[in-house]
Backbone as CSV, one residue per row, in Angstrom:
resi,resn,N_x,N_y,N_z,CA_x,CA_y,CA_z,C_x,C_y,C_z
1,UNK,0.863,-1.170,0.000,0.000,0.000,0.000,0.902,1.222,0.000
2,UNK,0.614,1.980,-0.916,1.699,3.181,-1.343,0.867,4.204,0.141
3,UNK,1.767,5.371,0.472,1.189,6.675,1.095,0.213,7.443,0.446
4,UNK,0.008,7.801,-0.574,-1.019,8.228,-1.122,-2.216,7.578,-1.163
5,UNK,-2.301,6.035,-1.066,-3.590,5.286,-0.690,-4.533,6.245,0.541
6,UNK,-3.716,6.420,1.488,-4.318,6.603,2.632,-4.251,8.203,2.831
7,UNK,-3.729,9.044,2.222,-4.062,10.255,1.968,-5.637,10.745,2.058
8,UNK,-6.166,11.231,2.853,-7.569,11.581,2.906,-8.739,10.562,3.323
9,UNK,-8.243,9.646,3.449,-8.937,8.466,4.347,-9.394,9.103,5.669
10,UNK,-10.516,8.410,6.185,-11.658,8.856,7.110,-11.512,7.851,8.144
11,UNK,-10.547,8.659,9.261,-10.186,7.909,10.213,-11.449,7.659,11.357
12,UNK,-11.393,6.664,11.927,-12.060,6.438,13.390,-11.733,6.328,14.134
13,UNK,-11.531,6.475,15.589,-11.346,5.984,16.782,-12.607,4.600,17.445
14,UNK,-12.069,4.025,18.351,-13.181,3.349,18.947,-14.016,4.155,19.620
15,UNK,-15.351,3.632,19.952,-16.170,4.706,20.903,-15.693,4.611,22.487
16,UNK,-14.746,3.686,22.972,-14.072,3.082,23.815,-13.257,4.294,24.496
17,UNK,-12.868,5.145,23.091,-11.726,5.803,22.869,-11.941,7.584,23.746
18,UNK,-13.706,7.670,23.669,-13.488,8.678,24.026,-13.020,9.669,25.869
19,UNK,-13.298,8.180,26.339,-12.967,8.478,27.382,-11.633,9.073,28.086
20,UNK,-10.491,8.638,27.549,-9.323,8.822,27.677,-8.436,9.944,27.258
21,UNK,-9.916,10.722,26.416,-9.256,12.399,26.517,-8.389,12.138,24.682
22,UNK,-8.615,11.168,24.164,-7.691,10.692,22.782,-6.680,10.831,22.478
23,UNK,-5.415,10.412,23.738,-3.857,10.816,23.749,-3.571,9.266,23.719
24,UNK,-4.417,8.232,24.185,-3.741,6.723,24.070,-4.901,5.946,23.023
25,UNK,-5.113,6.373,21.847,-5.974,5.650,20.985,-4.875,5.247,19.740
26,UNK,-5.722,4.151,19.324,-5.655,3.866,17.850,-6.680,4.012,16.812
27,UNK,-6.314,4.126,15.490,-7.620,5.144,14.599,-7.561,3.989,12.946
28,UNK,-8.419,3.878,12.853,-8.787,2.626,11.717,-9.244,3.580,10.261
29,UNK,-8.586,3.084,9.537,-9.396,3.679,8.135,-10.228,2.284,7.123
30,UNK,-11.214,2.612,6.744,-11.177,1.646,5.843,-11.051,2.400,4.288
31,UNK,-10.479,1.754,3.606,-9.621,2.223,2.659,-10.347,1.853,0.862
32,UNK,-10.887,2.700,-0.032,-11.102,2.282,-1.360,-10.216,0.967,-1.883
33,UNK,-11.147,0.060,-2.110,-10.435,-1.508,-2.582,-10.049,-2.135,-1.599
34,UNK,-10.586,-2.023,0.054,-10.897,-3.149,0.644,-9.904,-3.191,1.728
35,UNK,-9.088,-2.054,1.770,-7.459,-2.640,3.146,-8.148,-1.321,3.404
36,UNK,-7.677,-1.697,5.056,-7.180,-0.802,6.169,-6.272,-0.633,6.788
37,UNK,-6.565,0.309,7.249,-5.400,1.067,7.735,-5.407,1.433,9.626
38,UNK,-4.380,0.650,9.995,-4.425,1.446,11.399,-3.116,2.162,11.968
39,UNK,-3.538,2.910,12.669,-2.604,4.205,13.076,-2.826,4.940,14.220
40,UNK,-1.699,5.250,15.170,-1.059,5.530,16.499,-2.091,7.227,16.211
41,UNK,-3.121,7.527,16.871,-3.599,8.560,17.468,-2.987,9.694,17.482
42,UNK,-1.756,9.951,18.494,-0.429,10.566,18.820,0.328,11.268,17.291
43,UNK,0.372,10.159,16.871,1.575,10.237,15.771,0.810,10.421,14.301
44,UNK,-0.066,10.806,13.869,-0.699,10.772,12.797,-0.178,10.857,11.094
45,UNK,1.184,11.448,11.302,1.771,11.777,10.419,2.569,10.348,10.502
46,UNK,2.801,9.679,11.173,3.442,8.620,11.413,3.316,7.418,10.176
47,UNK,3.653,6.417,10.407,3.035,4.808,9.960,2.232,4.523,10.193
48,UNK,1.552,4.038,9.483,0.052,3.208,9.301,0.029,1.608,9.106
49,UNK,-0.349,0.612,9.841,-0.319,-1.013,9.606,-1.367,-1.022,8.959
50,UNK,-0.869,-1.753,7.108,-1.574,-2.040,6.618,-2.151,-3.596,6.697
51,UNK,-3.398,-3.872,6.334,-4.368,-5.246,6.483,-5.268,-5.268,5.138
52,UNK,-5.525,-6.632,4.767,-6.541,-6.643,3.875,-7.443,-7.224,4.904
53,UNK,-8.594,-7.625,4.220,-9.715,-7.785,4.599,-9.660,-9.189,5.225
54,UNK,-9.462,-10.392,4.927,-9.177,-11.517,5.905,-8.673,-11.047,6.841
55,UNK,-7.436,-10.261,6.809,-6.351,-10.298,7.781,-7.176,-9.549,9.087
56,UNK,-8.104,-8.529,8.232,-8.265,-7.511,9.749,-9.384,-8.568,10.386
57,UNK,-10.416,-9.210,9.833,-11.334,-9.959,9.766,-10.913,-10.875,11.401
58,UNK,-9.729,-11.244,10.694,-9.127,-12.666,11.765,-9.012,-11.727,12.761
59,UNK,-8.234,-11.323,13.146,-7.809,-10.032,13.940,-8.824,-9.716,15.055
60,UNK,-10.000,-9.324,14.364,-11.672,-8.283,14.868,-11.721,-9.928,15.568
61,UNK,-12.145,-10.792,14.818,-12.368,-12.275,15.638,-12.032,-12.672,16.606
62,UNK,-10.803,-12.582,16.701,-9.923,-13.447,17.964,-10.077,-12.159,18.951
63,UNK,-9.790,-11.067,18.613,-9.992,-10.405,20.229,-11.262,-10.186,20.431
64,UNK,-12.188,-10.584,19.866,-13.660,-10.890,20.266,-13.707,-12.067,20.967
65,UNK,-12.987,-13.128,20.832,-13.124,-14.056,21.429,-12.158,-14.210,22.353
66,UNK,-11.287,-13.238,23.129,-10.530,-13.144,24.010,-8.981,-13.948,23.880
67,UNK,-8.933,-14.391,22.681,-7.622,-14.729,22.618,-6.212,-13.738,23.076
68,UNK,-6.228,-12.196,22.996,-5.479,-11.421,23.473,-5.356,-11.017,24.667
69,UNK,-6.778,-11.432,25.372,-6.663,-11.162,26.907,-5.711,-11.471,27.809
70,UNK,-5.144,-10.324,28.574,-3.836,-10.378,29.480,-4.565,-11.345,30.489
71,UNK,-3.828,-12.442,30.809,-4.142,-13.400,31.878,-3.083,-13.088,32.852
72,UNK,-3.162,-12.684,34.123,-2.365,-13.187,35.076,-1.811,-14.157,35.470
């Protein structure tokens, strides 16, 4: 995914997000032709992790189903 893909893309935050004043979020684009884009809040000008659509798919899944949950 070139930088200009994501040029003018319509970022989101989670609604999760607004509580925290939006200094520790992450911001999702979904992107013309199917990838997204996610990106550090903070740093906007920064890097963006690109995903296609399985990839984010799997992703949205498993931490729905708590596979990322910090266990003690």
């Amino acid at each position: 995914m070139l930088a200009h893909q994501i040029n003018g893309a319509v970022w989101k935050k989670g609604s999760r997000s607004n509580g925290t004043g939006g200094s520790n979020c992450v911001e999702v684009a979904f992107l013309d032709g199917g990838g997204i884009a996610v990106r550090d809040s903070k740093d906007r000008s920064g890097p963006a992790l690109m995903f296609t659509p399985a990839e984010w798919t799997a992703f949205v899944d498993s931490a729905k189903d708590g596979e990322f949950d910090i266990v003690s």
